[in-house]
C-alpha positions in Angstrom: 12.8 247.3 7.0 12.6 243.8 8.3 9.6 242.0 8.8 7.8 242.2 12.3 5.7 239.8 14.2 4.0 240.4 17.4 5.6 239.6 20.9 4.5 239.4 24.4 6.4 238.1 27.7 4.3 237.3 30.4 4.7 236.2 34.0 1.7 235.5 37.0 2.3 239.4 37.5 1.6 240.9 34.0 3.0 241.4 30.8 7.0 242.2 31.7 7.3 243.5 27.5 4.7 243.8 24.7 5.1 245.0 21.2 6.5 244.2 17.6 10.3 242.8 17.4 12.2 241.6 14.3 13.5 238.9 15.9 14.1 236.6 19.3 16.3 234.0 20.7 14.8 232.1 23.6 16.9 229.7 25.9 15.2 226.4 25.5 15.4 222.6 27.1 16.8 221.9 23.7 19.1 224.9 23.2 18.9 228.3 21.9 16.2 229.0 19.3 15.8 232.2 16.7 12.3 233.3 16.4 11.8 235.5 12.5 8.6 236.3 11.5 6.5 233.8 9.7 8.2 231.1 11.9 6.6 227.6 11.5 4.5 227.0 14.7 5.8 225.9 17.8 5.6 225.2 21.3 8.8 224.7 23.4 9.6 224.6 27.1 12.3 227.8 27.9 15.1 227.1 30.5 16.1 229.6 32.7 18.2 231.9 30.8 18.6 235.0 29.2 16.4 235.9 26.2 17.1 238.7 23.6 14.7 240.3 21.9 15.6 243.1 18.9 12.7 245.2 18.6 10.9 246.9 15.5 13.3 250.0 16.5 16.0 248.1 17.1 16.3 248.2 20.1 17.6 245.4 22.3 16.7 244.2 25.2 17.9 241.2 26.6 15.6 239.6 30.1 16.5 236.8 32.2 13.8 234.5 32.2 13.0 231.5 34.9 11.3 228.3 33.3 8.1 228.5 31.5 7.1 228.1 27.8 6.4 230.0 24.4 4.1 229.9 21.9 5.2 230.6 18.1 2.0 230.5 15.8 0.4 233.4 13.3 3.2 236.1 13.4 2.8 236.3 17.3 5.2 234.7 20.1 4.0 234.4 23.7 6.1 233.5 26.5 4.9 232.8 29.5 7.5 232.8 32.4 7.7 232.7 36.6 9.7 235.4 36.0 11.5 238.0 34.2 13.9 240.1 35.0 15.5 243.3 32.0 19.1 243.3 32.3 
């Protein structure tokens, strides 16, 4: 089983998705980044864009995000959006 870290999207209206994934790519102002657990820490701005997240399941689930930012530091990535929108 793949190593998990802790994830949370997050928008003025509540969390949109909350849980452990194995792994996320984020559209950022500098391209897309791949988010493993024990990533280096980080703070980037996110584009508006679709984001996929593959859960501890397995599941996927890929949400459209407007602009915002994340937050990659101790096993956890926040991302904190306008909005977000599961496609």
């Amino acid at each position: 089983m793949a190593k998990c870290f802790h994830l949370r999207v997050q928008t003025p209206g509540g969390i949109v998705l909350e849980g452990q994934a194995e792994y996320c790519s984020l559209p950022t102002t500098d391209g897309s980044v791949g988010i493993l657990a024990d990533h280096a820490p980080m703070v980037c701005a996110v584009r508006e864009g679709t984001a996929l997240f593959r859960m501890e399941s397995g599941e996927e689930k890929m949400i459209r995000l407007s602009e915002g930012a994340a937050n990659v530091r101790d096993n956890s990535v926040t991302v904190l959006t306008g909005l977000a929108e599961e496609q």
